[in-house]
C-alpha positions in Angstrom: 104.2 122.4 76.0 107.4 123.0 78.1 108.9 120.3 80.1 109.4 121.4 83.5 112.4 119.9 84.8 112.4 118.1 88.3 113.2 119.9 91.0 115.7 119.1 93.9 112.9 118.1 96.3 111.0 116.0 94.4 114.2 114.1 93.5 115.0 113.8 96.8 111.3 112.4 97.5 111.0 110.2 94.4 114.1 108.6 95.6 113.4 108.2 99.5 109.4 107.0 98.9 110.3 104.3 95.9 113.2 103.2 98.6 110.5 102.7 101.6 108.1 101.6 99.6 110.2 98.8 97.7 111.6 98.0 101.2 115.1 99.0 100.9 114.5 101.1 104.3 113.6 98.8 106.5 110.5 100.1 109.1 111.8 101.9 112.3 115.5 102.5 110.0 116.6 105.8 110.5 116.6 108.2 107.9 120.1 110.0 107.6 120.4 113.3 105.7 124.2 113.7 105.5 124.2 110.0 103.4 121.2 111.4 101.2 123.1 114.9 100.6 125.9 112.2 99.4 124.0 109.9 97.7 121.9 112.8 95.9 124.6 114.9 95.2 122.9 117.7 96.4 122.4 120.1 99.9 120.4 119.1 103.1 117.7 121.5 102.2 115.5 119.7 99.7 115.9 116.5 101.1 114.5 118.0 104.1 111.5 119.4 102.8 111.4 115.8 100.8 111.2 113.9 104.5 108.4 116.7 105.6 106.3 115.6 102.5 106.8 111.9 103.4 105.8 112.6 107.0 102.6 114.3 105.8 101.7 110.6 103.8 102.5 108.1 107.2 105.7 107.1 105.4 108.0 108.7 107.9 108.1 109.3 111.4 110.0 112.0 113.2 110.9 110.9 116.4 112.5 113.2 119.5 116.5 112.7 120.1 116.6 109.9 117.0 115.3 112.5 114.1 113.0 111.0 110.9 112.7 107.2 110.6 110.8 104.9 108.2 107.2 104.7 110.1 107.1 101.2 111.8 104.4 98.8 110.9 100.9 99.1 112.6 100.0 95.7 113.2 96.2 96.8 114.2 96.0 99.1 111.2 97.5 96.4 108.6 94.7 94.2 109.6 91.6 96.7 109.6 92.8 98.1 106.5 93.2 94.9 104.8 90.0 93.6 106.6 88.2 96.3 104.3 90.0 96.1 101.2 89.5 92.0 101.3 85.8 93.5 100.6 86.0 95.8 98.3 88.2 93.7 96.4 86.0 90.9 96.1 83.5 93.0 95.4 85.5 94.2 92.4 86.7 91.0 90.5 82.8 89.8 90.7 82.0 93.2 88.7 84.8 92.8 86.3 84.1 89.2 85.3 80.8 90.6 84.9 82.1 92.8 81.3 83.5 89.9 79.5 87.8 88.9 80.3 89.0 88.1 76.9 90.6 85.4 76.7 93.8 87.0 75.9 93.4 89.1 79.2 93.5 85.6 80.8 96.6 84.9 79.3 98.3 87.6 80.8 97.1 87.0 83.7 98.6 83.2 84.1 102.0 85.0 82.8 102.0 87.2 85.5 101.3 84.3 88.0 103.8 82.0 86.5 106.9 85.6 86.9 105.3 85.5 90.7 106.5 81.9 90.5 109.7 82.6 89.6 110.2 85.7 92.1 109.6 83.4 94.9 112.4 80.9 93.7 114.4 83.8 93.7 113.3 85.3 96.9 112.7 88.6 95.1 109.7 90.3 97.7 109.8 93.2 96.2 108.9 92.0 92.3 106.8 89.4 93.8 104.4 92.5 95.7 104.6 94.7 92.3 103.7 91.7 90.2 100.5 90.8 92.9 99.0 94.2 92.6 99.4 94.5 88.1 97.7 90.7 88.6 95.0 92.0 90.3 95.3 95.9 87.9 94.8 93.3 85.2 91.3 92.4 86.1 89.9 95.4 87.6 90.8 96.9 84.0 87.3 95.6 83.1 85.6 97.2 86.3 82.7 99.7 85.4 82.8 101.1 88.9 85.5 103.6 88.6 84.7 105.4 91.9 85.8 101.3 94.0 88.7 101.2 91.8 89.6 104.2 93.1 89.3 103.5 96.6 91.2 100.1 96.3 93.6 102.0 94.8 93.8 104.9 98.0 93.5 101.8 100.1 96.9 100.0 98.1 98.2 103.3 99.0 97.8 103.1 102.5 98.8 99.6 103.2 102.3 101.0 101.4 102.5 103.5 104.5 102.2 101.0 106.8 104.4 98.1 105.6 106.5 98.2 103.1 106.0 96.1 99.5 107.3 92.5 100.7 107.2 93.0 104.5 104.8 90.7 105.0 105.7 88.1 102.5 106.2 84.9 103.7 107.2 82.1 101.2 104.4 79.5 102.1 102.0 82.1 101.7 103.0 83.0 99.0 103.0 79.8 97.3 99.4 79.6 98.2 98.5 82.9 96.5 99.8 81.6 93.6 97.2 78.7 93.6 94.3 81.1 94.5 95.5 83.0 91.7 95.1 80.1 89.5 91.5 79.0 90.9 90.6 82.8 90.3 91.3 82.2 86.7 90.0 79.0 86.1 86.8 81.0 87.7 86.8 83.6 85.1 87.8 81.4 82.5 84.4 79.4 83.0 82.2 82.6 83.6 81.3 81.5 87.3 78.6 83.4 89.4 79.2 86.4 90.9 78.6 85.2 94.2 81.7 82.3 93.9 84.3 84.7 92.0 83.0 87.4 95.1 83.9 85.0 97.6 86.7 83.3 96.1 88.4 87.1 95.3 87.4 88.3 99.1 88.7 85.2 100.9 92.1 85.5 98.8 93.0 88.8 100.5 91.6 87.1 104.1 93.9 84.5 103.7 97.2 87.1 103.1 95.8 89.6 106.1 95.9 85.8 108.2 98.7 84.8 107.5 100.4 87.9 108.5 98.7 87.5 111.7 100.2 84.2 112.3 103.7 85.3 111.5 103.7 88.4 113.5 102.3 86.4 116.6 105.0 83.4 115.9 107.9 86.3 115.9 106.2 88.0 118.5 106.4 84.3 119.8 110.4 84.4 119.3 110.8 87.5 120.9 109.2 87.2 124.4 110.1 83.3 125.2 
């Protein structure tokens, strides 16, 4: 079978999406085509019809007399989105544990805590948000229920349109992760109940939508007084 090659727009939106999403534009930055035409090498058109795309998925936001910019973070939908997924989550890891983690699944899953160490020593957000979610891939791997793994999935989606990966880190939290991470596996590791690894898994996302909340109202804090 033929390899279609990729065409000018989807360049254009491969490049603009994985530079929002990884948080190399910054939400409310304005998008500018002229430094895309030079960056891309290519004409304003498809990078046009690239930022139309974008709009359609929440990732942009066209604005009167400023033009596209990177959609700024919903506080309110951050929270009821991750209010949800903190459930369905939970829900998840109790089913998986359920369908036997091999111990060498374990193993990978303590190396991928201990490089989320070492991201936060080197104040890489971005690797430390991709290695979270193939931490968490890693489990719900042995998930029967296809159709929640899907929706957690959608739902990953849509917390990427409204923050970028390693907006909301925040260094002690993220320390903290790292030990629920650990208590998660030692869970597993032992074959706990499905009620403890539900609630353990559930109130591990709580505590991240939280702790947002507490930095956004300490900023919001800074701002105002």
């Amino acid at each position: 079978m033929e390899i279609q090659p990729i065409t000018k727009k989807q360049k254009a939106y491969d490049y603009m999406k994985s530079r929002i999403i990884e948080g190399y534009y910054a939400p409310g930055q304005r998008i500018v085509i002229n430094q895309l035409v030079k960056e891309l090498s290519t004409s304003a058109i498809p990078i046009r019809e690239a930022v139309r795309q974008l709009e359609a998925e929440g990732l942009i936001d066209y604005q009167n007399n400023i033009g596209p910019v990177v959609t700024p973070i919903n506080k309110d939908e951050y929270f009821n989105t991750i209010s949800v997924l903190a459930v369905m989550e939970g829900y998840a890891t109790a089913l998986s544990s359920q369908h036997g983690i091999t111990k060498e699944r374990l193993a990978e899953l303590t190396e991928k805590n201990n490089q989320m160490k070492e991201a936060i020593d080197e104040f890489n957000f971005q690797n430390f948000g991709k290695l979270n979610r193939t931490f968490h891939e890693l489990i719900y791997v042995h998930c029967k229920n296809t159709f929640l793994v899907d929706e957690i999935r959608r739902l990953w989606l849509k917390l990427d349109s409204i923050r970028r990966v390693g907006s909301a880190f925040h260094p002690k939290r993220a320390l903290a992760s790292i030990q629920e991470h650990e208590q998660l596996i030692e869970l597993l590791r032992k074959k706990a109940d499905f009620e403890t690894i539900e609630k353990a898994a559930r109130m591990h996302k709580l505590n991240t939508r939280d702790a947002f909340k507490d930095q956004s109202n300490f900023v919001q804090d800074r701002v105002f007084f």
